[in-house]
VOGU-3710 file (C-alpha; in Angstrom, 3 decimals, decimal comma):
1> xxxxxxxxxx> -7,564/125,818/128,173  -10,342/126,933/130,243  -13,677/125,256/131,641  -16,512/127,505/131,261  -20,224/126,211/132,207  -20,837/124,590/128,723  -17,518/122,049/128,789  -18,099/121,869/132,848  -21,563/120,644/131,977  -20,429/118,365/129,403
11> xxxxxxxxxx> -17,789/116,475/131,199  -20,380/116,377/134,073  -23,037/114,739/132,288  -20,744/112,221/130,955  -19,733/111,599/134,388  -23,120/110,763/135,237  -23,902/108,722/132,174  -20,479/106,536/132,542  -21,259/105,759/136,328  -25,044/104,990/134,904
21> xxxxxxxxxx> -23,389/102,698/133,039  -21,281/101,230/135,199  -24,163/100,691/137,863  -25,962/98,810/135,318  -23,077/96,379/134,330  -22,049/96,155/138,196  -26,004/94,590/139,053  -25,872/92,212/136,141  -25,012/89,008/137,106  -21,235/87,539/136,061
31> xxxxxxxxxx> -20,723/84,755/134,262  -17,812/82,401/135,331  -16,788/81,804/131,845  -16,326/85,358/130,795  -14,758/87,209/133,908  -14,758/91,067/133,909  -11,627/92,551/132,412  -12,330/96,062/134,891  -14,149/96,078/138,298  -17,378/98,657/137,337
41> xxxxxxxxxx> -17,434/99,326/141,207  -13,762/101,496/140,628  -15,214/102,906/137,285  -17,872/104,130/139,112  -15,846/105,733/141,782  -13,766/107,320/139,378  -17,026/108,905/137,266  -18,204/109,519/140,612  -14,867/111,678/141,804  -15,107/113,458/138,599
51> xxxxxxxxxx> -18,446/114,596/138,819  -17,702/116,260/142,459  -15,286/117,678/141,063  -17,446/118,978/138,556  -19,824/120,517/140,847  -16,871/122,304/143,142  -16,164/123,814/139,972  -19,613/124,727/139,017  -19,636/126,495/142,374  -16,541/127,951/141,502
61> xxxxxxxxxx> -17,410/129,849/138,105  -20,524/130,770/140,000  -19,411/132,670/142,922  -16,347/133,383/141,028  -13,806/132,511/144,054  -12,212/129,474/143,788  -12,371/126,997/146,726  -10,398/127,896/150,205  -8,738/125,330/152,434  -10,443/124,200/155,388
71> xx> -7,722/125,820/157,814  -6,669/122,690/159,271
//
C-alpha cells in the first residue's frame, strides 16, 4: 500500500476534522450524571500526532527524500 498526496490529504483532513471535534466536545460543559466514556483531550492528541505525521510525509513525497535523523 502506498500514500500518495490524495490518501495523505485525506487522512489529514480527517485528522483535522476529528480533533475539531474533539475540541468542541472537550469545551462543552459535563454533566455529572452522564460522565464521558473517553477523555476528548487524548483524542485530540492522538488526531493531533496523526496529522504531524501527515505533514512530515507531505514533505516527504515532496522533496522526495524521506526524513533523516537528527544525528544525536
Amino acid at each position: 500500500m502506498e500514500l500518495g498526496w490524495p490518501e495523505t490529504t485525506a487522512v489529514l483532513a480527517a485528522a483535522l476534522a476529528v480533533w475539531a471535534w474533539a475540541n468542541i466536545v472537550a469545551c462543552r460543559p459535563t454533566d455529572p450524571l452522564r460522565p464521558r466514556l473517553w477523555s476528548p483531550v487524548l483524542v485530540m492528541g492522538l488526531a493531533a500526532l496523526l496529522a504531524i505525521l501527515m505533514l512530515a510525509h507531505m514533505v516527504t513525497l515532496a522533496t522526495g527524500r524521506p526524513f533523516q535523523g537528527g544525528g544525536f
